[in-house]
N, C-alpha and C positions, 0 to 999 in steps of 0.2 A: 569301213570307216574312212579310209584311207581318200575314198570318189565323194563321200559325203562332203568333207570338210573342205578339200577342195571347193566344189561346189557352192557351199555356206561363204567361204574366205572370199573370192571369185564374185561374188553378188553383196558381201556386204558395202554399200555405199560408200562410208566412213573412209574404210580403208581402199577401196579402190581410186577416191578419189586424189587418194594418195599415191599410191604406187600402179594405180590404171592396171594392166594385165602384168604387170610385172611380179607374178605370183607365182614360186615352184616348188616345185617337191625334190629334196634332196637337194642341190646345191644351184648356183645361180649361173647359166651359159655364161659365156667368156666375152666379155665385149657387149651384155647391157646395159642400159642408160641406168643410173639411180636415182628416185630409191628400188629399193627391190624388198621381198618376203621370201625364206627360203624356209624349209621346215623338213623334218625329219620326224619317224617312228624310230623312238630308240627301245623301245620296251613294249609288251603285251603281255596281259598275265590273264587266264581267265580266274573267272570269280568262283567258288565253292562254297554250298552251302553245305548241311547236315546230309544230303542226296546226292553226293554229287556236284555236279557240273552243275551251277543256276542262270546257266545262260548272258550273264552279265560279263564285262569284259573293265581290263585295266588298262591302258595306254599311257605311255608319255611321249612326249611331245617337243621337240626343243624347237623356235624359230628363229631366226634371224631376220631383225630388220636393219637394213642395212642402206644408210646415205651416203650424201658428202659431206656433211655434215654432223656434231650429234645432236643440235637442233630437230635435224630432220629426221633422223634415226630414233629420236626419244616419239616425234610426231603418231611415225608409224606402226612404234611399240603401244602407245597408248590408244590408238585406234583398234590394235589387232585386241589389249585389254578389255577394252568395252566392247569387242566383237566376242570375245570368248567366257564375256558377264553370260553365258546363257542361262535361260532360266529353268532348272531342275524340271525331265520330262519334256525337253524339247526334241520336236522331231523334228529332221531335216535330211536332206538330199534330195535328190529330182527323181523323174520317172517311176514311180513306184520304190525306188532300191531307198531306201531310209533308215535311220536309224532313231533311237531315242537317245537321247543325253542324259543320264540321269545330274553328273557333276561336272566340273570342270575349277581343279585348284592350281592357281599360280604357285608353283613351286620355288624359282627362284626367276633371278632377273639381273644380269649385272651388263656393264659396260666395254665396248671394247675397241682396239683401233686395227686396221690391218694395212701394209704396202701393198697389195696382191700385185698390183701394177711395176712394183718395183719404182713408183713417183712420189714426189714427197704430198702429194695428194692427201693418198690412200680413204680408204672406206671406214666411216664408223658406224660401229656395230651395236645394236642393244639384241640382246638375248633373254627369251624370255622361254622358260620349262615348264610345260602344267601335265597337270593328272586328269584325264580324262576316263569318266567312267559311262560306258554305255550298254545298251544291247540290240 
């Protein structure tokens, strides 16, 4: 799931036209331009039915987008939104390795500032968690 979405984030239009490659997994290197996209797998659960294991998977998801602004921070939040509108049953990733989507719920979203820089700059941040169900 993990090379899929990658892959999906990476090619959506919307938001690339936003943050261009500036798209990673787990936190953002030291010294990139913003804005930036950073995301994490904080959870997987698989799914059980009556049988057992039914193949289905639980994920969450937290990302950050992250400007100099939170004009441009809410921008990028609402791009990766309507990137992750998918529509129940979508397949996606490259080369054969694919997955289906069945869901995808915003779970929460709030606001935020950070110094990271230690300048009165600093980065603002919208964070957004969803639930991702696939197989």
């Amino acid at each position: 799931m993990r090379e899929q979405l990658y892959y999906y984030l990476q090619n959506y239009a919307g938001l690339t036209a936003l943050i261009g490659a500036n798209l990673f997994p787990q936190r953002v290197p030291t010294g990139k331009a913003l804005p930036t996209l950073a995301y994490t797998f904080s959870g997987r659960n698989p799914e059980y039915d009556q049988d057992g294991l039914d193949g289905e998977n639980e994920v969450t998801v937290e990302f950050n987008c992250n400007a100099s602004t939170l004009g441009g921070a809410v921008a990028v939040a609402d791009q990766l939104y309507l990137a992750m509108a998918i529509q129940n049953d979508a397949t996606f990733g490259e080369l054969g390795n694919y997955v289906t989507l069945y869901s995808t719920t915003l779970e929460t979203e709030f606001d935020n500032f950070d110094l990271f820089d230690g300048s009165e700059d600093g980065t603002r941040i919208v964070t957004q968690t969803y639930t991702l169900r696939y197989k």
